[in-house]
PDB file with SEQRES, HELIX, SHEET and CRYST1 records, atoms N, CA, C and O in Angstrom:
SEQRES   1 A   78  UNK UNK UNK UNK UNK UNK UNK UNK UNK UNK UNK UNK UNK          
SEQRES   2 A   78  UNK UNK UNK UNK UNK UNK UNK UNK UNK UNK UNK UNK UNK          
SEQRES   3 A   78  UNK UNK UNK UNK UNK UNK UNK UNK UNK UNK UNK UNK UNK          
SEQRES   4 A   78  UNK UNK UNK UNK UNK UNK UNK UNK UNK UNK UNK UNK UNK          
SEQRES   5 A   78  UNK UNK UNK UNK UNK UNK UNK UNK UNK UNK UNK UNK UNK          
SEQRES   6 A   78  UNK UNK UNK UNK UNK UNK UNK UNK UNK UNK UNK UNK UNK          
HELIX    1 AA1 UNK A   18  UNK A   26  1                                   9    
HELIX    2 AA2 UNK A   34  UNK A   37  1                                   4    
HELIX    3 AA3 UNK A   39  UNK A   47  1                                   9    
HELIX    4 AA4 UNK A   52  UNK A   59  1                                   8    
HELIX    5 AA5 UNK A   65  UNK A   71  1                                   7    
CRYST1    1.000    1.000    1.000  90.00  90.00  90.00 P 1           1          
ATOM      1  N   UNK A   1       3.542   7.424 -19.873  1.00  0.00           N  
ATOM      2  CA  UNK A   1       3.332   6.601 -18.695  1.00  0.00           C  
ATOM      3  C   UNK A   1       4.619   6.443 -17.898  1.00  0.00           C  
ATOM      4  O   UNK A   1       4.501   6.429 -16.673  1.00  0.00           O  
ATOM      5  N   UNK A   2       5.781   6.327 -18.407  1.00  0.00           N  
ATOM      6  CA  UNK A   2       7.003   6.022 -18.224  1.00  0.00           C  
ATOM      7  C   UNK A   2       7.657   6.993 -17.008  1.00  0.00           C  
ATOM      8  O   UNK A   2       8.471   6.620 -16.163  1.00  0.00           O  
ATOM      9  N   UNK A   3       6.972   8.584 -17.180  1.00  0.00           N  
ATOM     10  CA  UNK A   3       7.391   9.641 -15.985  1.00  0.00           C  
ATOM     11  C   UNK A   3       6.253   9.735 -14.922  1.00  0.00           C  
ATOM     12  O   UNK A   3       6.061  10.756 -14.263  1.00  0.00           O  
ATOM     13  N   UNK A   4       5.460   8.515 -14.796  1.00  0.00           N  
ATOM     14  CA  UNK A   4       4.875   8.296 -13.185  1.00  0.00           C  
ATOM     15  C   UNK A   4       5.433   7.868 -12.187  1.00  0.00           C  
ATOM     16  O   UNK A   4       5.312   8.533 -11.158  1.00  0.00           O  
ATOM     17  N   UNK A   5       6.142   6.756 -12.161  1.00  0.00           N  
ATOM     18  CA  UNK A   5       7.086   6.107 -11.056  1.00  0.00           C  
ATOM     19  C   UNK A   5       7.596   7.133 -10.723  1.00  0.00           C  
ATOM     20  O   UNK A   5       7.880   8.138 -11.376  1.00  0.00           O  
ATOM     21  N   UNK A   6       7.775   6.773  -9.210  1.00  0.00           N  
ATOM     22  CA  UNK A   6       8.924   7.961  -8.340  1.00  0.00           C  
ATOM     23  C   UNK A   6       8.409   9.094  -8.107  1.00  0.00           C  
ATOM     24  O   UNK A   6       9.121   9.846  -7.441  1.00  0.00           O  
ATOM     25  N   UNK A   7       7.239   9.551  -8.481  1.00  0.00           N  
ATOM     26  CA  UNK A   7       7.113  10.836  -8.117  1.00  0.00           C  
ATOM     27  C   UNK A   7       5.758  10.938  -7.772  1.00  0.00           C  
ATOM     28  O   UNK A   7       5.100   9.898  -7.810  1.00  0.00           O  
ATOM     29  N   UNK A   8       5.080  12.231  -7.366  1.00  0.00           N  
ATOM     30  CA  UNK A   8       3.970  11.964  -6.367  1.00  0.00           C  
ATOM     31  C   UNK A   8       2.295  12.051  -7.367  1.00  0.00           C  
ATOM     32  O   UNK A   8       2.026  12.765  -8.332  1.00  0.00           O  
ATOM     33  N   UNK A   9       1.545  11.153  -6.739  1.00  0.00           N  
ATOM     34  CA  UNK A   9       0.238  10.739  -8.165  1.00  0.00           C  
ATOM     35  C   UNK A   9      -0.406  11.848  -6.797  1.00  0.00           C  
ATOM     36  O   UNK A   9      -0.010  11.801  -5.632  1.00  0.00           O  
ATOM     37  N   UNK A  10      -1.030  12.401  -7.117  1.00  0.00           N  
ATOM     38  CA  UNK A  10      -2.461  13.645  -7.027  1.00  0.00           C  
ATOM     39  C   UNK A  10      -3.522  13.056  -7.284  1.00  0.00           C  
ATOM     40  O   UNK A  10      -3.669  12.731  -8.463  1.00  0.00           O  
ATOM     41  N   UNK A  11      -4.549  12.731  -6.374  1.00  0.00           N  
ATOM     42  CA  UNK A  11      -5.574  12.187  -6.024  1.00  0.00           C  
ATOM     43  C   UNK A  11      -6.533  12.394  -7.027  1.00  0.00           C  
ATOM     44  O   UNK A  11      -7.062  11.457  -7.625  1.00  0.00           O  
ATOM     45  N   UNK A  12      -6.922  14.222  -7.356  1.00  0.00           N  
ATOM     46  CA  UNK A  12      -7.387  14.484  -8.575  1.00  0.00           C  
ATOM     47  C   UNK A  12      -7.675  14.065  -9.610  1.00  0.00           C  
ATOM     48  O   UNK A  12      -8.725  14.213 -10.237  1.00  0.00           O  
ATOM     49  N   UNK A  13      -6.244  13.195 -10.014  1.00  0.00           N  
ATOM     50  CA  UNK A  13      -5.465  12.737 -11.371  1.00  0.00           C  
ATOM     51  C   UNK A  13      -6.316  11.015 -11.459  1.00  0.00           C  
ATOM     52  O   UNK A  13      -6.890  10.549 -12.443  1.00  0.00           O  
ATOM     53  N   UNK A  14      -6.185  10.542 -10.466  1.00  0.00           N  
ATOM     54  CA  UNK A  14      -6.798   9.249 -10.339  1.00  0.00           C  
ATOM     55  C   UNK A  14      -7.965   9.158 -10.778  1.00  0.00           C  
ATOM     56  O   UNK A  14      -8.727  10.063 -10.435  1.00  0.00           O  
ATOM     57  N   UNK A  15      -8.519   8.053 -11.678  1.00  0.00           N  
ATOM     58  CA  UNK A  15      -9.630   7.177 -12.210  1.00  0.00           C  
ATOM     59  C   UNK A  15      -9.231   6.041 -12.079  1.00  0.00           C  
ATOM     60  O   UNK A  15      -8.084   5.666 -11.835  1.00  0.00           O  
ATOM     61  N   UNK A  16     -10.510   5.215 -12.294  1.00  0.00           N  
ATOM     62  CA  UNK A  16     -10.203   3.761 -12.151  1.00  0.00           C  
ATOM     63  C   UNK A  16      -9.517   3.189 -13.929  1.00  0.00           C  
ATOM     64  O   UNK A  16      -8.863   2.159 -14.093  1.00  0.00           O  
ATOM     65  N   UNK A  17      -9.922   4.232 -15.105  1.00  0.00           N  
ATOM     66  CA  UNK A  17      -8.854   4.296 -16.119  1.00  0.00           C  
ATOM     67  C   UNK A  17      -7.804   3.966 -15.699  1.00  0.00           C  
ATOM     68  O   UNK A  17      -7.358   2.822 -15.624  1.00  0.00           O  
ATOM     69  N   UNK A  18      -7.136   5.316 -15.270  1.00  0.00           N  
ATOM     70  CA  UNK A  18      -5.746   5.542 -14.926  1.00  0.00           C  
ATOM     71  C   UNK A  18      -5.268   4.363 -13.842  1.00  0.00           C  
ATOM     72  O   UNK A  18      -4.097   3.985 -13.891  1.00  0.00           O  
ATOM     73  N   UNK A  19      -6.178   3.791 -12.870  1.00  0.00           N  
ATOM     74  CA  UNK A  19      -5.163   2.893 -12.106  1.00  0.00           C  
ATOM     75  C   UNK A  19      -5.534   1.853 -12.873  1.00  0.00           C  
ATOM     76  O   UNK A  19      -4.992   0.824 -12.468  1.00  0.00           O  
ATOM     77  N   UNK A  20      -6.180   1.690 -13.745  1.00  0.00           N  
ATOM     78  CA  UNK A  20      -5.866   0.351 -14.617  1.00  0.00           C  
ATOM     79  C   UNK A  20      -4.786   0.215 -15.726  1.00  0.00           C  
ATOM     80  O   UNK A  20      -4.175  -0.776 -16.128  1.00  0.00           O  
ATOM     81  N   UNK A  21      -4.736   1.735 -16.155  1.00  0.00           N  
ATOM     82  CA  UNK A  21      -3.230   1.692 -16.967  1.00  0.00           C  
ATOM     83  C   UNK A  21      -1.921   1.578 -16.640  1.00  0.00           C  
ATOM     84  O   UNK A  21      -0.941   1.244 -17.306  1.00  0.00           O  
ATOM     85  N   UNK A  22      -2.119   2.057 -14.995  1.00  0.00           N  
ATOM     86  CA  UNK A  22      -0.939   2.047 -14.186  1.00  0.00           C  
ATOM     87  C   UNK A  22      -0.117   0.432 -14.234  1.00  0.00           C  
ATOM     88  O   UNK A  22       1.024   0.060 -14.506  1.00  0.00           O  
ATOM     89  N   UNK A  23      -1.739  -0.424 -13.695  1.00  0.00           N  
ATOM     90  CA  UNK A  23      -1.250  -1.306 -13.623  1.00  0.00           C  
ATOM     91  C   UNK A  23      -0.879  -1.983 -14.843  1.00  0.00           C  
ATOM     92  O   UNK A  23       0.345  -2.112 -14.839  1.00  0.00           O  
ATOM     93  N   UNK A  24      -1.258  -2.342 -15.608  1.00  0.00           N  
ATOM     94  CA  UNK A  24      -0.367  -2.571 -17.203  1.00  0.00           C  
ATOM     95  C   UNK A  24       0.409  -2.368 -17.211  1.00  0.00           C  
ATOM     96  O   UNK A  24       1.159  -3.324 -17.404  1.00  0.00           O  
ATOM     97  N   UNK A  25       1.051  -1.064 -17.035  1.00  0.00           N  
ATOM     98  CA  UNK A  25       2.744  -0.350 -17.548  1.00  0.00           C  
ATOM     99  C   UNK A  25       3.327  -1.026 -16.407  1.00  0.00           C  
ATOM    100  O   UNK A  25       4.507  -1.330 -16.580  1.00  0.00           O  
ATOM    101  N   UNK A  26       2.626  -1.473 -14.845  1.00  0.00           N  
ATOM    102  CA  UNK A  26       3.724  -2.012 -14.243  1.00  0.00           C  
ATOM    103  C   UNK A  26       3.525  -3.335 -14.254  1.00  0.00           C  
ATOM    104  O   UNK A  26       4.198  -3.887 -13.384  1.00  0.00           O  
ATOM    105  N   UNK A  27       2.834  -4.103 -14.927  1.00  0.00           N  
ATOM    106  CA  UNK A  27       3.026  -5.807 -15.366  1.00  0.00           C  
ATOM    107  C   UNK A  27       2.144  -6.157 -13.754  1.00  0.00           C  
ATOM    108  O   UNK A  27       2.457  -7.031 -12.946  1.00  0.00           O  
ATOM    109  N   UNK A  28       1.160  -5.314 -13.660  1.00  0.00           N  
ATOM    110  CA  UNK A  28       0.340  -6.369 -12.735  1.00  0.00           C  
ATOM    111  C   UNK A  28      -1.256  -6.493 -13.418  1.00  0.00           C  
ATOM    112  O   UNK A  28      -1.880  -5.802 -14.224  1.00  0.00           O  
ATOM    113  N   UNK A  29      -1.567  -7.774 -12.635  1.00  0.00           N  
ATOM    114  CA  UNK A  29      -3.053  -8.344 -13.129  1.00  0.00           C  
ATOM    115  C   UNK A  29      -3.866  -7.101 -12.845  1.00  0.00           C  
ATOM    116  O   UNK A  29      -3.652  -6.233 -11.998  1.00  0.00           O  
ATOM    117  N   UNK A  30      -4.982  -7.208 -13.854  1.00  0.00           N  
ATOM    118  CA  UNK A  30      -6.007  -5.953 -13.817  1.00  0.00           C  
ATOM    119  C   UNK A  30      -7.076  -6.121 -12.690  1.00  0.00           C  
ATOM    120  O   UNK A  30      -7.793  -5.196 -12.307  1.00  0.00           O  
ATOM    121  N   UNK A  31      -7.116  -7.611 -12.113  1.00  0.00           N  
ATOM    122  CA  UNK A  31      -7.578  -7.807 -10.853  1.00  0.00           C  
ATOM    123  C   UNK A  31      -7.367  -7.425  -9.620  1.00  0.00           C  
ATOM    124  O   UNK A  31      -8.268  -7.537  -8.789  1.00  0.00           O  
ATOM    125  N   UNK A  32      -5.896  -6.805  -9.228  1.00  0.00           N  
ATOM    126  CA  UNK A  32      -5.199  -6.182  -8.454  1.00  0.00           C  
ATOM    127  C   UNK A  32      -6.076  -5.127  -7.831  1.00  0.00           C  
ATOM    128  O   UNK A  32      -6.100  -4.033  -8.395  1.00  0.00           O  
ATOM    129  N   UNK A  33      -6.581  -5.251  -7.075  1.00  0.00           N  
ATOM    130  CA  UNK A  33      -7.432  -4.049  -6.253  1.00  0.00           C  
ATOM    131  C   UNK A  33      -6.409  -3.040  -5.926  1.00  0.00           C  
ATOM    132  O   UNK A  33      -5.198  -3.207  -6.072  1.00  0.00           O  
ATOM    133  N   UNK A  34      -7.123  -1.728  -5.365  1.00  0.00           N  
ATOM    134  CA  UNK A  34      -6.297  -0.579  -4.937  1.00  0.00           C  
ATOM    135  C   UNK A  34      -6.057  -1.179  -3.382  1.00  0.00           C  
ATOM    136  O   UNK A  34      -5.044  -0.977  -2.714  1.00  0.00           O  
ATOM    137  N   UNK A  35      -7.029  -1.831  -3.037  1.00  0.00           N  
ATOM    138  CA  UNK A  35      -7.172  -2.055  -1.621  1.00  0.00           C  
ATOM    139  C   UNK A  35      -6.039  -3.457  -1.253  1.00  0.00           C  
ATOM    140  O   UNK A  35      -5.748  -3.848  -0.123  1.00  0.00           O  
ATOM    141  N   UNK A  36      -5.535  -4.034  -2.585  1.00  0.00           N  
ATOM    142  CA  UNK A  36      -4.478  -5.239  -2.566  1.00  0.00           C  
ATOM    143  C   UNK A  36      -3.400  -4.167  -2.463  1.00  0.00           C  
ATOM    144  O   UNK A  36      -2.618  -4.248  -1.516  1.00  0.00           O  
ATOM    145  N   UNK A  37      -3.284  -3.246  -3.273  1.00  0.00           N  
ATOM    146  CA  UNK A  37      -1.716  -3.010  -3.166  1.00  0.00           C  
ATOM    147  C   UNK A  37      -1.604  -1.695  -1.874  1.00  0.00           C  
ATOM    148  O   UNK A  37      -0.649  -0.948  -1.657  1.00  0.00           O  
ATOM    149  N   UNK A  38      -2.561  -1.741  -1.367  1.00  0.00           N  
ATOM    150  CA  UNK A  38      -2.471  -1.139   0.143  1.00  0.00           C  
ATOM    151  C   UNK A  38      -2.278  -2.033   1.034  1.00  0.00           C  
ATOM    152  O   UNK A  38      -1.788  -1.593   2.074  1.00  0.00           O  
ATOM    153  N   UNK A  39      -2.502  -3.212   0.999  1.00  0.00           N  
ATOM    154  CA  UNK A  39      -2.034  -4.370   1.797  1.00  0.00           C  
ATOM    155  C   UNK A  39      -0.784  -4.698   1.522  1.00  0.00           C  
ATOM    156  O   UNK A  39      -0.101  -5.125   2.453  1.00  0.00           O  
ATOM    157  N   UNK A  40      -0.287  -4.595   0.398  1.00  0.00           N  
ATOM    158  CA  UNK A  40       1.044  -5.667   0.308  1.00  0.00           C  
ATOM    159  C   UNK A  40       1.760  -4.308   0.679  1.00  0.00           C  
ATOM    160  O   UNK A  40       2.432  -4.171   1.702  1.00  0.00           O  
ATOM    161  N   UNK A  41       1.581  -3.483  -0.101  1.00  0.00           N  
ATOM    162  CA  UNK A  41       2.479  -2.225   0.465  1.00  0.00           C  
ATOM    163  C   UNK A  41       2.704  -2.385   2.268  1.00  0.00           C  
ATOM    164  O   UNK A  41       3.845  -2.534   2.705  1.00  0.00           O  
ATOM    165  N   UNK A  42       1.686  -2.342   3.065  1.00  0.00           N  
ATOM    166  CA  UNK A  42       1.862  -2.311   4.159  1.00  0.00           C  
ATOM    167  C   UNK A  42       2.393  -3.968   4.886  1.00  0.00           C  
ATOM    168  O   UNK A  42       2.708  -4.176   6.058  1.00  0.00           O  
ATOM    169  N   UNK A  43       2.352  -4.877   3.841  1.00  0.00           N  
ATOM    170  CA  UNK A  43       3.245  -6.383   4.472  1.00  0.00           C  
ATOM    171  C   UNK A  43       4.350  -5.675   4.060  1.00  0.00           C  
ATOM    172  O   UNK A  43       5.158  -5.652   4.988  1.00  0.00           O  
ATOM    173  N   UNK A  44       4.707  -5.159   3.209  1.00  0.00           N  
ATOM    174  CA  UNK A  44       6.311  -4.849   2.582  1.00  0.00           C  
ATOM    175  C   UNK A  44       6.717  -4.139   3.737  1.00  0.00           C  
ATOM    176  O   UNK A  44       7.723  -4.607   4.270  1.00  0.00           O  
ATOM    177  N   UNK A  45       6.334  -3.372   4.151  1.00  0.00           N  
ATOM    178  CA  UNK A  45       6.898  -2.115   5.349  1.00  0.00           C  
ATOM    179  C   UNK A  45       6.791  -3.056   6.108  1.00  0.00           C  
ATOM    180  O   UNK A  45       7.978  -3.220   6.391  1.00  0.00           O  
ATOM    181  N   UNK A  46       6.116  -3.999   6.797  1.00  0.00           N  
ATOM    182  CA  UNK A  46       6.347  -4.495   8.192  1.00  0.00           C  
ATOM    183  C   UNK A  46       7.609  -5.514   7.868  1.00  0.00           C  
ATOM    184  O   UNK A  46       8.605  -5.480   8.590  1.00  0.00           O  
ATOM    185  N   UNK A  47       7.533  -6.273   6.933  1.00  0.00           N  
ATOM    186  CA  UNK A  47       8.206  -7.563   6.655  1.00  0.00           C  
ATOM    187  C   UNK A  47       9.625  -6.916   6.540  1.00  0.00           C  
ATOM    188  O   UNK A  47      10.667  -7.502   6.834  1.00  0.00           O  
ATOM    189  N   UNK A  48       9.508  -5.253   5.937  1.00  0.00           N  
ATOM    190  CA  UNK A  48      11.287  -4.659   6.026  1.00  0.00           C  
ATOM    191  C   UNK A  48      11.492  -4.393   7.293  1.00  0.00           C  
ATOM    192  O   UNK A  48      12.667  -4.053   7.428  1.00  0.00           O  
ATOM    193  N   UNK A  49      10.768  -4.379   8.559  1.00  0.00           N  
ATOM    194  CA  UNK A  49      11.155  -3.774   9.715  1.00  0.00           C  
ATOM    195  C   UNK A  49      10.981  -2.274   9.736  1.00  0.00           C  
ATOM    196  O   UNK A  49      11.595  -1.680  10.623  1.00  0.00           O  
ATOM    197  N   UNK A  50      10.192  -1.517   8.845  1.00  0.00           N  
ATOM    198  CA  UNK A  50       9.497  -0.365   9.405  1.00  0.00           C  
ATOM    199  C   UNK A  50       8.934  -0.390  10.804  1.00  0.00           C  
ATOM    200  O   UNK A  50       8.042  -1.180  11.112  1.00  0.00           O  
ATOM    201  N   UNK A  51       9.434   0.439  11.614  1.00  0.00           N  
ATOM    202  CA  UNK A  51       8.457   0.890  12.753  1.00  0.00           C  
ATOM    203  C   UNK A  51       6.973   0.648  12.947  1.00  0.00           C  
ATOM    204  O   UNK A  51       6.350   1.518  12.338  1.00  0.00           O  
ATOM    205  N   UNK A  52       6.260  -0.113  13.499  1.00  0.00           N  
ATOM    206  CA  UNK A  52       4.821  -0.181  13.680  1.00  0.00           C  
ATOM    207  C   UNK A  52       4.570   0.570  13.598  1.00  0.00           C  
ATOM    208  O   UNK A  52       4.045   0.829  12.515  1.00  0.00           O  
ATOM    209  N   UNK A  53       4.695   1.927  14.844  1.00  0.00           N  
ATOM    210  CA  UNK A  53       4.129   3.219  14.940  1.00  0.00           C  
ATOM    211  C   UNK A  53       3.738   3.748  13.524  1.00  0.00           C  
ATOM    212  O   UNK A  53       2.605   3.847  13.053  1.00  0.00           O  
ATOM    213  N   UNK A  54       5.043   4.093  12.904  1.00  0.00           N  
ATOM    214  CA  UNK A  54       4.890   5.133  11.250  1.00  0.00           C  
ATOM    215  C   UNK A  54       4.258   3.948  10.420  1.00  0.00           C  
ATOM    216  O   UNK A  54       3.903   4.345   9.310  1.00  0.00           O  
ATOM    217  N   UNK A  55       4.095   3.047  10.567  1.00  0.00           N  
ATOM    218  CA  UNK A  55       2.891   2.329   9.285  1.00  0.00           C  
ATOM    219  C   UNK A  55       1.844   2.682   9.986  1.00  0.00           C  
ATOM    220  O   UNK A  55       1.018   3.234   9.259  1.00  0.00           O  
ATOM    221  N   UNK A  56       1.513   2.607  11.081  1.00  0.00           N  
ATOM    222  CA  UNK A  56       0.116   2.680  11.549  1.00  0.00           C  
ATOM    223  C   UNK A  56       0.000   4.555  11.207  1.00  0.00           C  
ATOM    224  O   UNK A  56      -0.780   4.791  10.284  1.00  0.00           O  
ATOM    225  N   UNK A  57       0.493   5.489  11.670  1.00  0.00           N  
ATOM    226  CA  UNK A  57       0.310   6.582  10.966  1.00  0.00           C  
ATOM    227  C   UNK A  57       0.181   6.404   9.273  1.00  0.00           C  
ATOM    228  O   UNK A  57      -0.919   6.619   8.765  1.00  0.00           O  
ATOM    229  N   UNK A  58       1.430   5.972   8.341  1.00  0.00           N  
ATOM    230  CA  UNK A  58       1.289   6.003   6.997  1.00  0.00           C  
ATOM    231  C   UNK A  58      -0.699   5.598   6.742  1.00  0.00           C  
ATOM    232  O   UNK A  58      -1.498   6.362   6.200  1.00  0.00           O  
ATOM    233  N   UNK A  59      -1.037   4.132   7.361  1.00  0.00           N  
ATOM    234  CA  UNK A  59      -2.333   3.654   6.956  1.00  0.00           C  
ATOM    235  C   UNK A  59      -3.333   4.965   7.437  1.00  0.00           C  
ATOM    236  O   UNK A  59      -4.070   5.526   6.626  1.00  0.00           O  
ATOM    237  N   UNK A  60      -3.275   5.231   8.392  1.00  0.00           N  
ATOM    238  CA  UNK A  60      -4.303   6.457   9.016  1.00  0.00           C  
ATOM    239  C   UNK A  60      -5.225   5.736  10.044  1.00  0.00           C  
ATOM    240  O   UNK A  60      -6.306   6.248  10.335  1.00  0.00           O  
ATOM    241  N   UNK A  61      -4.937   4.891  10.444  1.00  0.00           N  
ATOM    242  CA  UNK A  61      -5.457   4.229  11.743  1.00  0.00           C  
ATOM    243  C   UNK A  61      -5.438   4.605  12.254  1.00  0.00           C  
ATOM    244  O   UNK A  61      -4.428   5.254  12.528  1.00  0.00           O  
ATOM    245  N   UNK A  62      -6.523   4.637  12.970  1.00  0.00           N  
ATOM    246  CA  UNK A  62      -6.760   5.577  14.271  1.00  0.00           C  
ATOM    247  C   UNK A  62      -6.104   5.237  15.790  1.00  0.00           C  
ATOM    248  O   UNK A  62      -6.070   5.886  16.835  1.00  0.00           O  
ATOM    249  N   UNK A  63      -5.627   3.976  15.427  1.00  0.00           N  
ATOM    250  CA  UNK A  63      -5.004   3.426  16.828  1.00  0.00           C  
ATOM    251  C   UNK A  63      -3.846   2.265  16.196  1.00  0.00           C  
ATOM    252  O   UNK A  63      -3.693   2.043  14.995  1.00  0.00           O  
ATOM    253  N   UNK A  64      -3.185   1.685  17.172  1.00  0.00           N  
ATOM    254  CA  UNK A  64      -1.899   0.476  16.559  1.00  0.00           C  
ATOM    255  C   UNK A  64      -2.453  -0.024  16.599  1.00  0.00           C  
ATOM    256  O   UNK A  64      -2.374  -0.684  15.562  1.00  0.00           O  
ATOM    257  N   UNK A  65      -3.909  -0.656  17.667  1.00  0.00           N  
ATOM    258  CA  UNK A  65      -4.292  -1.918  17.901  1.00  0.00           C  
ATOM    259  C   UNK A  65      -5.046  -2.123  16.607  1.00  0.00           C  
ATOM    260  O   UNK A  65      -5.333  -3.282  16.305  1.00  0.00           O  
ATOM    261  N   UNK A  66      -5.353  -1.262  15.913  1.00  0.00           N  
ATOM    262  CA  UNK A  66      -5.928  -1.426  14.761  1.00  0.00           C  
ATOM    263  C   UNK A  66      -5.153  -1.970  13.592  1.00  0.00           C  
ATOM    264  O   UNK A  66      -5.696  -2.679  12.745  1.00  0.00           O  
ATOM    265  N   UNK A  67      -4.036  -1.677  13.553  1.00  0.00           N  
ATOM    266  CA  UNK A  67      -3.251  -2.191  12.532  1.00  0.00           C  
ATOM    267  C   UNK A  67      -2.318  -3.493  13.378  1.00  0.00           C  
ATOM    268  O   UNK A  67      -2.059  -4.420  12.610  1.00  0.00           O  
ATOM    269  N   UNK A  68      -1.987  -3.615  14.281  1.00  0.00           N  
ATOM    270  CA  UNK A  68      -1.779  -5.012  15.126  1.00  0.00           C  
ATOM    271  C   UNK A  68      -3.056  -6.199  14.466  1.00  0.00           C  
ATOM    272  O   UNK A  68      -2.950  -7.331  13.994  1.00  0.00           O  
ATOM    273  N   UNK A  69      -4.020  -5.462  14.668  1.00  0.00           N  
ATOM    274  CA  UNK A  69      -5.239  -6.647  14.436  1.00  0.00           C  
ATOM    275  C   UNK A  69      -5.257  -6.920  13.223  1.00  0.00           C  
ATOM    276  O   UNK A  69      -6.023  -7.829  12.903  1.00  0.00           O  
ATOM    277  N   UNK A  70      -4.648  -6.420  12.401  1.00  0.00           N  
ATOM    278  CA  UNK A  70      -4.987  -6.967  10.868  1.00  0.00           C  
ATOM    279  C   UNK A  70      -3.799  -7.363  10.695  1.00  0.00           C  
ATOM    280  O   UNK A  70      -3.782  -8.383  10.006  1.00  0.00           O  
ATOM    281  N   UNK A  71      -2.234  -6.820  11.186  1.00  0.00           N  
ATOM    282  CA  UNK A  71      -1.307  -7.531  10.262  1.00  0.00           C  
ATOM    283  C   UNK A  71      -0.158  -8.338  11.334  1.00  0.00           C  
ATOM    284  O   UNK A  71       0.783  -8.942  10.820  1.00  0.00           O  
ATOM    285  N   UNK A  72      -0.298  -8.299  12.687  1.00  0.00           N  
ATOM    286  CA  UNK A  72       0.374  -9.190  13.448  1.00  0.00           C  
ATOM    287  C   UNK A  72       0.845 -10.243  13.215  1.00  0.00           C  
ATOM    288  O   UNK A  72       1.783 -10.463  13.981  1.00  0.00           O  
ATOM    289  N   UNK A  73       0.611 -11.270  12.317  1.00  0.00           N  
ATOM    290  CA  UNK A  73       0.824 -12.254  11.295  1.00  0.00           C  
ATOM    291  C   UNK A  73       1.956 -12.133  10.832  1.00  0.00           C  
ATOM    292  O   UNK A  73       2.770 -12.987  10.481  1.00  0.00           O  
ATOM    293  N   UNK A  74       1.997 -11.019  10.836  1.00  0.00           N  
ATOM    294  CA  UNK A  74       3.353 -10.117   9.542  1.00  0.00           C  
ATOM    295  C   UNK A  74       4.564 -10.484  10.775  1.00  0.00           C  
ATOM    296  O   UNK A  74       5.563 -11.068  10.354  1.00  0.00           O  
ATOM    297  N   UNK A  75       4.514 -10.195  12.125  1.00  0.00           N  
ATOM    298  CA  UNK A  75       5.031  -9.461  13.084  1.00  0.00           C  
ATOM    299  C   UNK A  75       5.646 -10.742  13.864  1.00  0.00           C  
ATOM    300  O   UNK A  75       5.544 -10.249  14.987  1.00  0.00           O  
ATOM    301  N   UNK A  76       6.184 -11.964  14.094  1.00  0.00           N  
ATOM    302  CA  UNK A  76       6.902 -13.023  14.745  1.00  0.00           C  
ATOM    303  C   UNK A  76       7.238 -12.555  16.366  1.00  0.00           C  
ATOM    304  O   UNK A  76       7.173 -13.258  17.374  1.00  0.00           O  
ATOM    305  N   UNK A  77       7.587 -11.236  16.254  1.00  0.00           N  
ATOM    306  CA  UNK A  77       8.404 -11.435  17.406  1.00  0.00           C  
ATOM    307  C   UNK A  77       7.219 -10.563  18.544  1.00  0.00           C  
ATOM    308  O   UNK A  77       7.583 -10.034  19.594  1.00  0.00           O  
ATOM    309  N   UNK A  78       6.117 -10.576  18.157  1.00  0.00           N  
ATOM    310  CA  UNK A  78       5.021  -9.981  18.794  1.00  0.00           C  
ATOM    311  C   UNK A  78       4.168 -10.833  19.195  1.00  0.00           C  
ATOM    312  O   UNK A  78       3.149 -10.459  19.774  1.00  0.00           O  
TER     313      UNK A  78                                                      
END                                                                             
């Protein structure tokens, strides 16, 4: 488990097994949705001052206003 971090997970490879073991080895609740740590991931990028633009590409939104509308909250000076 120990040579997953850091390097790239293959979609393939994924079960809901495997992201439940993931989360164990990294000390989070087994309640943790995939769809939670796509959110915090994307508060983490805004809250560091990532570029709007490249999160809204990273998420695959089809537009900013789309990702404006969900995480503007995040965003103070907007």
């Amino acid at each position: 488990m120990g040579g997953t971090f850091g390097k790239c997970y293959y979609p393939k490879h994924f079960s809901p097994k495997k992201y439940k073991d993931l989360l164990k080895a990294a000390g989070i609740d087994k309640s943790f949705t995939f769809y939670d740590l796509r959110h915090t991931h994307t508060s983490l990028l805004l809250l560091d001052g990532i570029n709007l633009k490249i999160v809204q590409e990273r998420l695959g939104h089809a537009s900013i206003e789309m990702t404006l509308d969900t995480y503007s909250h995040l965003l103070p000076d907007i």
